[in-house]
KOLPA-689068 format. One line per field, with one value per residue (C-alpha): residue in three letters; chain; x, y, z. Coordinates in nm, 3 decimals, padded with zeros to 5 digits. Each point is the difference from the previous one (the first is absolute). Example, Ala and Ser with C-alpha at 12.3 -4.5 7.8 and 13.67 -1.06 7.14 Angstrom:
<atoms>
rest	c(ALA;SER)
kette	c(A;A)
x	c(01.230;00.137)
y	c(-00.450;00.344)
z	c(00.780;-00.066)
</atoms>
This chain:
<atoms>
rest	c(UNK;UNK;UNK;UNK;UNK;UNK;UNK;UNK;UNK;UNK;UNK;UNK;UNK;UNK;UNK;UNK;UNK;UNK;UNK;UNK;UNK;UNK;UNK;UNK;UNK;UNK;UNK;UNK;UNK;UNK;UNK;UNK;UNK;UNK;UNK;UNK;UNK;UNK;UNK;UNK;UNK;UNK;UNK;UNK;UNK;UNK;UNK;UNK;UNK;UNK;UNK;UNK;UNK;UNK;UNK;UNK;UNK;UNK;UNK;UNK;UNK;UNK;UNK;UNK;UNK;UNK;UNK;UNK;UNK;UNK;UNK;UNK;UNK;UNK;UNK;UNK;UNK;UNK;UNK;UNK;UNK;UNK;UNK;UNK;UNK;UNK;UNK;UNK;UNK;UNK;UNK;UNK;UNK;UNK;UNK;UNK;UNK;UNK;UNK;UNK;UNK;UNK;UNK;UNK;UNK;UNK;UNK;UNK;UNK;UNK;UNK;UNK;UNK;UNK;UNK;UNK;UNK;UNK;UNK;UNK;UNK;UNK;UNK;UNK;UNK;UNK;UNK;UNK;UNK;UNK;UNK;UNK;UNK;UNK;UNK;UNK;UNK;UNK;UNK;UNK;UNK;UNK;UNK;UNK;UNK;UNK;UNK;UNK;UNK;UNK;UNK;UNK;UNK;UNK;UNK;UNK;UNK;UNK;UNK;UNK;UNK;UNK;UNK;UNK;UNK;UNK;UNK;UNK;UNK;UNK;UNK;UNK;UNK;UNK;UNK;UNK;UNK;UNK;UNK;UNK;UNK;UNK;UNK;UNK;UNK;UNK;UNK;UNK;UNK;UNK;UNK;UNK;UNK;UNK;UNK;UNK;UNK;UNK;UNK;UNK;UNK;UNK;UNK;UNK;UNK;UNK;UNK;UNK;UNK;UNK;UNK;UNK;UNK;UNK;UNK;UNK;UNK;UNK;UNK;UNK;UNK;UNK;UNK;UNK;UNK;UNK;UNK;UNK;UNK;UNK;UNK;UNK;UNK;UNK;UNK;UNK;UNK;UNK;UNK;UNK;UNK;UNK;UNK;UNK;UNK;UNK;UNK;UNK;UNK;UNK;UNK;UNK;UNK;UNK;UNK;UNK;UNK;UNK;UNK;UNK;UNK;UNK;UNK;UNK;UNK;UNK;UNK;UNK;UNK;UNK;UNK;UNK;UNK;UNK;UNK;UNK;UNK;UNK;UNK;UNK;UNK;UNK;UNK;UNK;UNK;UNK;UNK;UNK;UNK;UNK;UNK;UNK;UNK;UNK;UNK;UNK;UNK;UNK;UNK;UNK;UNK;UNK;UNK;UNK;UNK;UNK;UNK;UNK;UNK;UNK;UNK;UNK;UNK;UNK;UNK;UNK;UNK;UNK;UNK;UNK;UNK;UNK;UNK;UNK;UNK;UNK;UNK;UNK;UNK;UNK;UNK;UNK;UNK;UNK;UNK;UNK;UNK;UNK;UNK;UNK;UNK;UNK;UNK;UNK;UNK;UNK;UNK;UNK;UNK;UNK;UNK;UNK;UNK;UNK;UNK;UNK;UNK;UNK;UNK;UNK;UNK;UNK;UNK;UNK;UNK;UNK;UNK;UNK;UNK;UNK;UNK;UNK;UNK;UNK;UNK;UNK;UNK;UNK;UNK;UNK;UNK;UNK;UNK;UNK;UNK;UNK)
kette	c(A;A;A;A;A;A;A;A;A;A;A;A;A;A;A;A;A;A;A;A;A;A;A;A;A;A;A;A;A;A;A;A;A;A;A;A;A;A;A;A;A;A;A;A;A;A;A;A;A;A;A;A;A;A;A;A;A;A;A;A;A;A;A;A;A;A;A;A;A;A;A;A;A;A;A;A;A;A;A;A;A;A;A;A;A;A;A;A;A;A;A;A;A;A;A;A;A;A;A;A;A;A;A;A;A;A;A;A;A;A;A;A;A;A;A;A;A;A;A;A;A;A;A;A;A;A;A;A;A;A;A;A;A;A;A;A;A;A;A;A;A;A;A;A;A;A;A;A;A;A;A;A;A;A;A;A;A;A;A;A;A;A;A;A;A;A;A;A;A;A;A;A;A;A;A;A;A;A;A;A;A;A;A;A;A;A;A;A;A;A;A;A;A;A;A;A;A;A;A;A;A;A;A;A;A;A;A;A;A;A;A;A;A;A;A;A;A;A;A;A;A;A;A;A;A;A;A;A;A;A;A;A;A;A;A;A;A;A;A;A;A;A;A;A;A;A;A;A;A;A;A;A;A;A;A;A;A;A;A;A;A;A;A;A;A;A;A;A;A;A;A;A;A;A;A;A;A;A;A;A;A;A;A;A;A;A;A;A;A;A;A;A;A;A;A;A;A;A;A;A;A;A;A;A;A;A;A;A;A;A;A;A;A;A;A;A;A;A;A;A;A;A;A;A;A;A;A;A;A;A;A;A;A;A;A;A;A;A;A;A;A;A;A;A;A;A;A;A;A;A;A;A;A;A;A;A;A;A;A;A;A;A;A;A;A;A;A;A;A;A;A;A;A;A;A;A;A;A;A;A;A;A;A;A;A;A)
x	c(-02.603;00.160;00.376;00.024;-00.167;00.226;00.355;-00.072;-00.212;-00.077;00.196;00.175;-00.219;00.172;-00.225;00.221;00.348;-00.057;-00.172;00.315;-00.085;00.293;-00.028;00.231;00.298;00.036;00.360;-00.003;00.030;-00.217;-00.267;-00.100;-00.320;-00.199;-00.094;00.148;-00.353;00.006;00.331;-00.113;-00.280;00.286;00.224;-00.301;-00.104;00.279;-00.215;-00.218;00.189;00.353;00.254;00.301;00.099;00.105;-00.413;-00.180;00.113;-00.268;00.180;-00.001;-00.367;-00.105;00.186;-00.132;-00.386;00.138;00.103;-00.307;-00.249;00.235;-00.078;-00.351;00.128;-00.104;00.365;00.386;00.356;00.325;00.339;00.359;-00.012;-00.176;00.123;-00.071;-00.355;00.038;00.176;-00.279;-00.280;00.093;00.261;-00.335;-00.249;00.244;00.134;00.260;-00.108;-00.285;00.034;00.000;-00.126;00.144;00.017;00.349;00.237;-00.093;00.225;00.361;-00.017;-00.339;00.131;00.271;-00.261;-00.149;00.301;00.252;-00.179;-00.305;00.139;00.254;-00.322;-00.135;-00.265;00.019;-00.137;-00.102;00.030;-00.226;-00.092;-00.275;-00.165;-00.186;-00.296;00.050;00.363;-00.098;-00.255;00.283;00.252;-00.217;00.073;-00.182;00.264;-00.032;-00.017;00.049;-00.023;00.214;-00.041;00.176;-00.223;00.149;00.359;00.256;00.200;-00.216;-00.341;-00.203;-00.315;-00.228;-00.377;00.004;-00.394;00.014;00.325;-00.170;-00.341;00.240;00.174;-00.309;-00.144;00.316;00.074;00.311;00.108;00.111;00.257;00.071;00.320;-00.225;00.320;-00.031;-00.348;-00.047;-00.300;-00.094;00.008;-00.138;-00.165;00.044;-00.181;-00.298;00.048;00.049;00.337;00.098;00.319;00.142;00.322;00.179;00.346;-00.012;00.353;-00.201;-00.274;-00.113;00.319;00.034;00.328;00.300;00.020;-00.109;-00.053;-00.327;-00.248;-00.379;-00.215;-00.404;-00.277;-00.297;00.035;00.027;00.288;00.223;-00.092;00.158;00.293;00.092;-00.045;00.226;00.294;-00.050;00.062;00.284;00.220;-00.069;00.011;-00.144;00.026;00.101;-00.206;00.199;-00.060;-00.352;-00.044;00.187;-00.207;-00.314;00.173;00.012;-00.364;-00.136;00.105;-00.007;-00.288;00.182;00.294;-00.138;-00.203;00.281;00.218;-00.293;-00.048;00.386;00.055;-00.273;00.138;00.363;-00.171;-00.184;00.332;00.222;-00.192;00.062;00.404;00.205;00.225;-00.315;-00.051;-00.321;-00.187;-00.078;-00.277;-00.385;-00.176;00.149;-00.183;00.248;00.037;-00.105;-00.274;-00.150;-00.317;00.031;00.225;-00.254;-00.251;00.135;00.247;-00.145;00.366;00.309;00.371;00.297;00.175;00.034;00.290;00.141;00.151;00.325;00.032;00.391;00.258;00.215;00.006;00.264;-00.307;-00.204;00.249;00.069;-00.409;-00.002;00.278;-00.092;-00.295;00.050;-00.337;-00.089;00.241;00.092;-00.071;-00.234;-00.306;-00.284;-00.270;00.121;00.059;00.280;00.023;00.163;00.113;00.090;00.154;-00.048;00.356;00.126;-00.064;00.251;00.303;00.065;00.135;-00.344;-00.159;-00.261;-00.124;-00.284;-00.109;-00.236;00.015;00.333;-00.066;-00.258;00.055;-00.266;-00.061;-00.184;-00.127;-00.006;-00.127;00.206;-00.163;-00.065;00.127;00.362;-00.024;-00.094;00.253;00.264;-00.169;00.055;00.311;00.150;-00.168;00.186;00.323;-00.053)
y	c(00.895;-00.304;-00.084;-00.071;00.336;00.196;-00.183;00.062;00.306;00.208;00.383;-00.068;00.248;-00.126;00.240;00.285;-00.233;-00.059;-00.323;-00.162;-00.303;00.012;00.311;00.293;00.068;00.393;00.050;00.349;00.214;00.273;00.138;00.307;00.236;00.241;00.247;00.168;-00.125;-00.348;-00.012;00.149;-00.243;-00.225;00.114;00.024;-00.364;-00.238;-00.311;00.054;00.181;-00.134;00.292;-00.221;-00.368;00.022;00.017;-00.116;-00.188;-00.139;-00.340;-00.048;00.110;-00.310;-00.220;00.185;-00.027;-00.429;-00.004;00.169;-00.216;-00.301;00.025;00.183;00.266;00.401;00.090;-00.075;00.145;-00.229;00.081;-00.041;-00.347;-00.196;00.154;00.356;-00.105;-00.070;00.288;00.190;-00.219;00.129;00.295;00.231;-00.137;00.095;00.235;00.075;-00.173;-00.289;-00.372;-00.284;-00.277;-00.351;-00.332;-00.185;-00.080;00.198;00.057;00.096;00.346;00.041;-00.100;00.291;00.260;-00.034;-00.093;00.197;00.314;00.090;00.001;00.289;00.207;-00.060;-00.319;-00.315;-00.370;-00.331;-00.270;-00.282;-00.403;00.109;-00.363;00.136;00.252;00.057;00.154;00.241;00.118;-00.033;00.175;00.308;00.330;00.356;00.129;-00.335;00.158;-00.312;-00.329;-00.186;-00.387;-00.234;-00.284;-00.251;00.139;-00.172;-00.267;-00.102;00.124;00.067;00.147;00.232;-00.009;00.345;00.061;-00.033;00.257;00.245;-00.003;00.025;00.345;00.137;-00.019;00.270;00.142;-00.147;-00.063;-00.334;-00.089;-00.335;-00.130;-00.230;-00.120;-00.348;-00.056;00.271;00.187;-00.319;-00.262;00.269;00.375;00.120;00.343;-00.240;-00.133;00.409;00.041;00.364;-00.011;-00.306;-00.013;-00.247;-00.026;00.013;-00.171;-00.322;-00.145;00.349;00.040;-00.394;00.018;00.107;00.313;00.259;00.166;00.136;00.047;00.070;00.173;-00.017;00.134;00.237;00.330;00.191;-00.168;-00.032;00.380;00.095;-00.204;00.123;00.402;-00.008;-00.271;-00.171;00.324;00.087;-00.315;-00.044;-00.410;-00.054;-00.269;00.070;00.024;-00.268;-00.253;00.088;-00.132;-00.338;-00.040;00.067;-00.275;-00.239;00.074;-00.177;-00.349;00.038;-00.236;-00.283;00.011;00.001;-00.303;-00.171;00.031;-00.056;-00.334;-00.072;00.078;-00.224;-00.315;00.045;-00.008;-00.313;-00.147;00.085;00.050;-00.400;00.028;-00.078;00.262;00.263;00.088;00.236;00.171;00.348;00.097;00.189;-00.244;-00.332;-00.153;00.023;00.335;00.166;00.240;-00.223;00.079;00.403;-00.084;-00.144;00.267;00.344;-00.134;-00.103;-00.214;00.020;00.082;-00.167;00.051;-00.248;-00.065;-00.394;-00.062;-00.259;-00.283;00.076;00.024;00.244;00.319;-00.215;-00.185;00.297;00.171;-00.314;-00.076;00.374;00.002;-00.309;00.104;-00.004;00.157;00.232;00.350;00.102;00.348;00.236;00.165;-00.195;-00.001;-00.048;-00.276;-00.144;-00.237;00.180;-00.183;00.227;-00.191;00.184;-00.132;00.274;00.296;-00.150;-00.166;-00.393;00.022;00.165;-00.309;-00.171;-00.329;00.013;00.345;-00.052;00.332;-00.092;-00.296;00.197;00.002;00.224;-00.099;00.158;-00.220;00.205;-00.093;-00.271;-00.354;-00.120;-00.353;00.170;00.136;-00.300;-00.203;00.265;00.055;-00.392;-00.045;00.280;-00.113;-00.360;00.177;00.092)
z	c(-01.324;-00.129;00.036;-00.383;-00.066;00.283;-00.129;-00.364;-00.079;00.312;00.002;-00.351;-00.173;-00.360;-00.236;00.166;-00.104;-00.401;00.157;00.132;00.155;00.262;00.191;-00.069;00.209;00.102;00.059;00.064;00.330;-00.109;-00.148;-00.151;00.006;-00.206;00.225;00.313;00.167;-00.112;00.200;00.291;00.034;00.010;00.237;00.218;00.017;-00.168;00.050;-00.306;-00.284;-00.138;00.086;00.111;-00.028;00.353;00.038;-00.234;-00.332;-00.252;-00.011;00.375;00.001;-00.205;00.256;00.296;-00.086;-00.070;00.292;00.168;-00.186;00.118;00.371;-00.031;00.159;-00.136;-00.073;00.003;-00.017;-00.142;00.181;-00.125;00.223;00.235;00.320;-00.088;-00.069;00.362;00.115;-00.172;00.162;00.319;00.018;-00.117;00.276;00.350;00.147;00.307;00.291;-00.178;00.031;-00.267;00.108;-00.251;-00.058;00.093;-00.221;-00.315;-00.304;00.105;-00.158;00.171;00.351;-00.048;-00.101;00.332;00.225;-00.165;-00.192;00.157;00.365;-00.129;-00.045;00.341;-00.199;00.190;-00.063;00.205;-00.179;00.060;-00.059;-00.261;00.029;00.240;00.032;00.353;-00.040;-00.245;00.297;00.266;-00.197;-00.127;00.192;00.027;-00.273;-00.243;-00.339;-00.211;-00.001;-00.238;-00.123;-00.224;-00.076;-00.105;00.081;-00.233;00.204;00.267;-00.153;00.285;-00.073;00.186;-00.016;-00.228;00.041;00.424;-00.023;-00.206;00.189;00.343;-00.164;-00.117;00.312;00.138;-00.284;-00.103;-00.350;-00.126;-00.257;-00.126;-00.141;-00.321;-00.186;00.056;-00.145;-00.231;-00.115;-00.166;00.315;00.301;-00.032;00.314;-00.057;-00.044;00.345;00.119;00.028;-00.086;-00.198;-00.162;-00.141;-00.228;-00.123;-00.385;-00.022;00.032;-00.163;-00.146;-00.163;-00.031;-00.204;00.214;-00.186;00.189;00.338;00.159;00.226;00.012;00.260;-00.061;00.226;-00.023;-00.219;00.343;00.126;-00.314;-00.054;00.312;-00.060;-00.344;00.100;00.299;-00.008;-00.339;-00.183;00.332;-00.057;-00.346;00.025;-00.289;-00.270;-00.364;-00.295;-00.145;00.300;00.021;-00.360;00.081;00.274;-00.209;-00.231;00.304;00.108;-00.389;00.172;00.377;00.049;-00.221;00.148;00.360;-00.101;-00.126;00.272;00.260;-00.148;-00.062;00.456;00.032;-00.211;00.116;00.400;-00.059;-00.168;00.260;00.302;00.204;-00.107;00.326;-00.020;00.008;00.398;-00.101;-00.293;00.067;-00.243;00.017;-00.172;00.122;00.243;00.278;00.009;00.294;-00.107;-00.348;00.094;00.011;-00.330;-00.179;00.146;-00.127;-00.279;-00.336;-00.040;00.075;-00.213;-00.055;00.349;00.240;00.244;00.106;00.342;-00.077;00.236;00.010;00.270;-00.100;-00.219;-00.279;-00.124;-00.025;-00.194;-00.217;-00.070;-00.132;-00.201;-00.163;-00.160;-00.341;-00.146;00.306;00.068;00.330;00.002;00.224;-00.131;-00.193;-00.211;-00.343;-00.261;00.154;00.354;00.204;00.438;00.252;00.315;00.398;00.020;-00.251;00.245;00.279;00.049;-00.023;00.408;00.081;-00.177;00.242;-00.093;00.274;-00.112;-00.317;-00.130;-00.064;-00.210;-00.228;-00.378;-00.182;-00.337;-00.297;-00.261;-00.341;-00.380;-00.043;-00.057;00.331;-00.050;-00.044;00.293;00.167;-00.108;00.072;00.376;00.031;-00.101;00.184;00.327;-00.016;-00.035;00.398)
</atoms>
C-alpha cells in the first residue's frame, strides 16, 4: 500500500459523505439504533459497531486505520495524548507482582509511570543502558512482562537494535513496546522489525502544527482488541472527533514536511558543525554519533531534533545564547512548524550549574519549516554572543 494512497484515500469512504473530499467530522457522543437486537449486538462487543464516542467514532476510525497502514501494523487506537498512549501500552499487559524491564532515561512522564505509578500497584521496573543486547539479557527476570524501548529517545537519542530486542522477548514471552516518536512511522516501522506495540506521540510530526494533543498505539488486531475492551473503554482516554480530523488534516502532508525539515537539520549541521564555541553534536545520522551505523541500519532518516553541547563556562552564556535567538522559540515539546530549543539547564538551578558535567551544557534544538538559511544565520549569530 502506498503512502500517497494511505495519506489521501485509504478509510475515507466519501460515496457515504455526499463525496466530501475532506473527511467528515462526527461530533456527537452517541448513536442511536433500530432495533432492541441491533443494540445488544453492541453492547456485547463495542469494538465493531459505533454505540458511544467514548468507543468508537467514525472520524477517529479513518485516522486509526492511517495510522495502522502507517506502521504496517493490523490495527491502532489514538489517546487524548502521548503519555496515555503509553499508560495504555502497558497498564493492560501487568499485573501485581510483574516486572518491566526499560531503557534509561526515557521521556519524563514515562520515567514516572514506572517509578512513581506502577510501583503503587505492586509493578516494578529496571531500567537499563539499552545500547546494549547483553543488559536486556542481564536485566530480564522470571516475572518480566514487558520490555519497553525508546529508540532514538529525544535528547540523547540512543538507539537500540529493535530486531535483536524483539527476537530476545519472543524467545520468553515478553512483550515489547517502543516509544517511535522521534522517527515516525515514516523514518522506522518497528512492527516490521517485531516489536509488539509501538507508540507515537501525535503532538509531533503527526499533528505537525502545534495545535493539538495526542497519542497513537498500533499493533496486531489481537493486542489492540484487548486493550480497547478492558481499559480503553475503563479510562475513557480518548481523543475527540474534532482532533482526530485535524490530525487526518496533518497526515495529507506528513511526508513533505518531514522531508523538508530532514534536509533543513542536515544543512544547518554542516553550517555550524566546526564553530568553536560547539563542544559536540549529538545527532543519529552524523557521523560522530556513537551508534551511525545501527542509525543508518533500521532508520530510513532521521527528523529535525538534534541537541549541541556549548563550549561555555558558566550557565550566564547558556542562558544568553538561548535568549538571543531571534528566529528559534524556547519552548518544550516539538514537532511542528516552528523551531523550537530546549536547554538541560532549564530543569535546575544556576548554583547546581556544572561546567564539567555535559548534560548540563546540552541545548536541544528542533529545526521546523522555516528556510534553513534563517536559521543558520540566527544559530550563528547567537553563538558569537557567548
Amino acid at each position: 500500500m502506498d503512502l500517497s494512497y494511505i495519506i489521501n484515500v485509504l478509510g475515507e469512504e466519501r460515496e457515504n459523505y455526499f463525496n466530501a473530499v475532506a473527511p467528515p467530522i462526527m461530533q456527537t457522543s452517541n448513536f442511536a439504533f433500530n432495533s432492541i437486537e441491533d443494540l445488544r449486538k453492541a453492547l456485547k462487543d463495542e469494538s465493531t459497531v459505533p454505540l458511544y464516542t467514548r468507543g468508537i467514532n467514525p472520524t477517529v476510525e479513518i485516522l486509526r486505520k492511517k495510522l495502522a497502514a502507517l506502521d504496517e501494523a493490523e490495527d491502532a487506537l489514538v489517546f487524548s495524548s502521548g503519555v496515555t498512549a503509553v499508560f495504555m501500552a502497558v497498564f493492560p499487559n501487568v499485573s501485581a507482582g510483574d516486572h518491566i524491564v526499560s531503557v534509561a532515561k526515557p521521556y519524563s512522564w514515562t520515567t514516572k509511570l514506572f517509578n512513581v505509578l506502577l510501583p503503587r500497584f505492586n509493578v516494578n521496573c529496571t531500567m537499563i543502558d539499552g545500547t546494549k543486547i547483553e543488559n536486556f539479557e542481564k536485566a530480564i527476570q522470571p516475572n518480566t512482562k514487558i520490555i519497553f524501548l525508546e529508540s532514538p529517545n529525544t535528547l540523547t537519542y540512543e538507539l537500540q537494535d529493535l530486531a535483536a530486542v524483539a527476537k530476545l522477548a519472543r524467545s520468553k514471552g515478553i512483550i515489547t513496546v517502543i516509544d517511535n516518536t522521534y522517527c515516525s512511522p515514516l523514518y522506522q516501522k518497528p512492527y516490521k522489525l517485531g516489536i509488539d506495540l509501538v507508540m507515537q506521540t501525535a503532538t509531533k510530526y503527526t499533528g505537525g502544527h502545534s495545535d493539538t494533543v495526542a497519542g497513537i498505539l498500533t499493533g496486531s488486531h489481537e493486542m489492540i482488541k484487548k486493550i480497547f475492551m478492558a481499559d480503553y473503554l475503563n479510562v475513557g482516554a480518548i481523543i475527540s472527533p474534532f482532533n482526530a480530523w485535524l490530525l487526518l488534516r496533518s497526515l495529507r502532508t506528513l511526508d513533505i514536511r518531514i522531508a523538508k525539515i530532514f534536509k533543513s537539520t542536515k544543512e544547518i549541521l554542516a553550517a555550524i558543525e566546526n564553530h568553536p564555541k560547539i563542544e559536540k553534536i549529538i545527532f543519529p545520522f552524523h557521523p560522530s554519533f556513537p551508534q551511525y551505523d545501527l542509525a543508518k541500519k533500521q532508520m530510513k532518516d532521521a527528523g529535525g531534533l538534534f541537541t549541541l553541547v556549548l563550549k561555555v563556562d558558566r550557565v550566564e552564556q547558556i542562558e544568553r545564547f538561548c535568549e538571543n535567538l531571534d528566529r528559534i522559540l524556547t519552548a518544550v515539546s516539538w514537532g511542528g512548524h516552528e523551531s523550537l530549543i530546549f536547554p538541560s539547564c532549564a530543569g535546575f538551578s544556576r548554583e547546581e550549574f556544572d561546567k564539567t558535567n555535559e548534560n548540563h551544557k546540552m541545548v536541544r534544538f528542533y529545526v521546523g519549516l522555516e528556510d534553513s538559511d534563517v536559521l543558520i544565520a540566527d544559530i550563528l549569530q547567537s553563538l558569537e554572543s557567548i
